[in-house]
N, C-alpha and C positions, 0 to 999 in steps of 0.2 A: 842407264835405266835399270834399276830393280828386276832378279828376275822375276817368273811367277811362283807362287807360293802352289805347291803341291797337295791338296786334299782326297783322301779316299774313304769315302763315308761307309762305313758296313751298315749293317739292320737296323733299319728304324732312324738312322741319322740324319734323313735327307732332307729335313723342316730348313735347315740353312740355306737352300738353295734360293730359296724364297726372296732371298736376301740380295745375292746376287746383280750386279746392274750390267748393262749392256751384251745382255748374255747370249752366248749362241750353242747351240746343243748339237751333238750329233749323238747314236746309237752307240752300243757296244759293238755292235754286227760289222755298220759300216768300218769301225775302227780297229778292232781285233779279230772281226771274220768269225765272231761268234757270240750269242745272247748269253748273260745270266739268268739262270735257271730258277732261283732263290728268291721269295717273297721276302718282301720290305727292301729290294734291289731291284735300284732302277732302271740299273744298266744304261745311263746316258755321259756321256762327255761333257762337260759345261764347263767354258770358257766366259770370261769376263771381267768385273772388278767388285770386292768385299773394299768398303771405304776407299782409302787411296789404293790397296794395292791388287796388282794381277791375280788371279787365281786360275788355277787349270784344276776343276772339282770332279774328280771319280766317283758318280751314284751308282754305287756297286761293285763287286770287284770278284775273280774266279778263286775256286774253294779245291783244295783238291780233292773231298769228299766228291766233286760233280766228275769225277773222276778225268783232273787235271795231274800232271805232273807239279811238283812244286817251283819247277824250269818254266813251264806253261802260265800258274799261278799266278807269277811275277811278269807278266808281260804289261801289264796296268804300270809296275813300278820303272820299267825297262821304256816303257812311252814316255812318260812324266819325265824322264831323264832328260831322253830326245828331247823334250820341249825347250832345256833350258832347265828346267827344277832343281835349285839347290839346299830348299829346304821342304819338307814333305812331312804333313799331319796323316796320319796314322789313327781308324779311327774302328771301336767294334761293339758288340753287345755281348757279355760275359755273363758268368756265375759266379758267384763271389764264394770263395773255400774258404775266408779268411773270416770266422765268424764273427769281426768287429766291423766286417763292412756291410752296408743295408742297401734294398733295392732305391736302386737312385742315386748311390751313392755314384762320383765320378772317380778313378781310377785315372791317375797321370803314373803311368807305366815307367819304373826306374831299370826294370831288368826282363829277360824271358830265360824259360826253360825250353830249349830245343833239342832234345835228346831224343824226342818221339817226331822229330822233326825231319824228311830227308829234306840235305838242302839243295836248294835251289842253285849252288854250284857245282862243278865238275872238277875231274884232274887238280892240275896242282894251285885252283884259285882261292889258296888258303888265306881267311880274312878274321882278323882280330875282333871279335864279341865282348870285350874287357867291359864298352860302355858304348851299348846299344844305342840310346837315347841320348840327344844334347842335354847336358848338365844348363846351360842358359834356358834352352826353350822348357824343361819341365820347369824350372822356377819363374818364366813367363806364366806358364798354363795355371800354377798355382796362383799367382796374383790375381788371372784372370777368373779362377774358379771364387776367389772370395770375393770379386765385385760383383760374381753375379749370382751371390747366393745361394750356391750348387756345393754340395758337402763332396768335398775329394778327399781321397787320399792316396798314397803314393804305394804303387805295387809293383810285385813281377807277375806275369803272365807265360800259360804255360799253354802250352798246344797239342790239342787231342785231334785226329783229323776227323776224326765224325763219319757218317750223318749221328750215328745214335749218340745221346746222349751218356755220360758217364756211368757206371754203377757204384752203388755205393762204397766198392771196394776201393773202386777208382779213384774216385775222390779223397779218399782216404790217405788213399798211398801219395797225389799227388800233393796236397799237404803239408805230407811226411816229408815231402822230397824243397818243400819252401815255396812253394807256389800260392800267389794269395788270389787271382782269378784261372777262370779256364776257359779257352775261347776253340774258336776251328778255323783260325786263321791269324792274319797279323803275323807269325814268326817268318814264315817264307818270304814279304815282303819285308821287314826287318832287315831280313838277312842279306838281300839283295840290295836293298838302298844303302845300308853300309858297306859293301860292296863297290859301290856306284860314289861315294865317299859325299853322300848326301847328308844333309844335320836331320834327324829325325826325332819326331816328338809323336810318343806313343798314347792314345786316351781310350780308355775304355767306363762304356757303362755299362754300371751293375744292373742288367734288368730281371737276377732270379738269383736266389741261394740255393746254390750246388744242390745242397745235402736234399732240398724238399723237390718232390717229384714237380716236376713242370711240362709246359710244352711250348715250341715254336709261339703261338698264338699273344702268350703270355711275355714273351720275348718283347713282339711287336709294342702289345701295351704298356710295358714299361719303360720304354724309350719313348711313345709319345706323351704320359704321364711327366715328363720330362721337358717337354719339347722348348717350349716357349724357354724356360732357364739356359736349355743347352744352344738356343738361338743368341741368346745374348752374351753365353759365355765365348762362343767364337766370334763376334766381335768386339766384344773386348779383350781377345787375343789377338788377333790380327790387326787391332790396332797397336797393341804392343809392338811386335814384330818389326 
């Protein structure tokens, strides 16, 4: 039997769940012994089946702006292991620094920047980053963005912890540095599900360009401006898979 398929929905992603069949939920509380704090985070466990296959779906996941360790961060990614999970979506709301990509644009994540990153390892648990993401699952994620109409394109993503937002200096530099989104999270998990020698396939949507001033609020709406395409693009990814 297949194992389950690993999903971690970040802000605004969590219209898939809808989807979901013979589903059973539990809280983040009862499961990690503590809530997410974060609007458009559900903070629930949901178990069930996407078409034929298992899914174990993360609505929500810890930031270490909520002032977690990025050891702590990954305790979502470190459960999903325990399950069984050998392969794990990866999922966020970004800025786009890359001024050819537009709000709504979807991002299948080829690389990260973790230099701003502490990791989520210790001592001598030194782990090769060459190639973060399965080379299969983003050319899955790609077929699947073009059945369902969702403009992607393929980037790296770089990790600021936040809460505040970048300045413009920030942005700038990050840029300079090759990064074509910026998010406040996703690399600590990354980091540990390769680690955990899991296939991970990285997505992000753009829901704001860096450079123009925004807010949370704006976040939200542009991933539900979204919704319905990003409902149909994960399953016609999962049934790829």
């Amino acid at each position: 039997m297949n194992s389950a398929i690993g999903l971690i929905l970040g802000s605004g992603w969590g219209g898939i769940i809808d989807q979901v069949k013979n589903k059973k939920e539990k809280d983040f509380k009862s499961v990690f012994g503590h809530k997410t704090s974060v609007k458009g985070h559900a903070g629930k466990v949901i178990t069930g089946s996407l078409l034929t296959n298992k899914v174990i779906v993360l609505s929500g996941r810890f930031h270490t702006y909520e002032g977690y360790s990025s050891y702590e961060a990954t305790k979502t990614i470190r459960y999903l292991h325990e399950q069984g999970v050998k392969k794990i979506i990866i999922t966020s709301a970004v800025g786009a620094l890359n001024p050819k990509f537009q709000v709504g644009d979807l991002v299948i994540l080829s690389d990260i920047i973790s230099i701003f990153c502490q990791s989520p390892l210790t001592g001598s648990q030194f782990q090769n980053l060459s190639q973060p993401f399965s080379g299969n699952l983003i050319e899955l994620a790609l077929k699947a963005a073009g059945q369902s109409g969702l403009t992607s394109q393929k980037g790296v993503y770089v990790y600021m912890r936040g809460p505040h937002f970048e300045s413009y200096s920030d942005k700038m530099a990050l840029r300079f540095l090759g990064a074509d989104v910026v998010g406040m999270s996703t690399v600590p998990e990354v980091i540990m599900a390769n680690h955990l020698k899991m296939e991970v396939l990285g997505l992000s949507l753009v829901t704001n360009l860096a450079l123009v001033k925004h807010q949370h609020q704006e976040v939200l709406q542009a991933v539900k401006n979204q919704e319905k395409k990003l409902k149909n693009f994960f399953l016609n990814l999962i049934n790829l898979l």
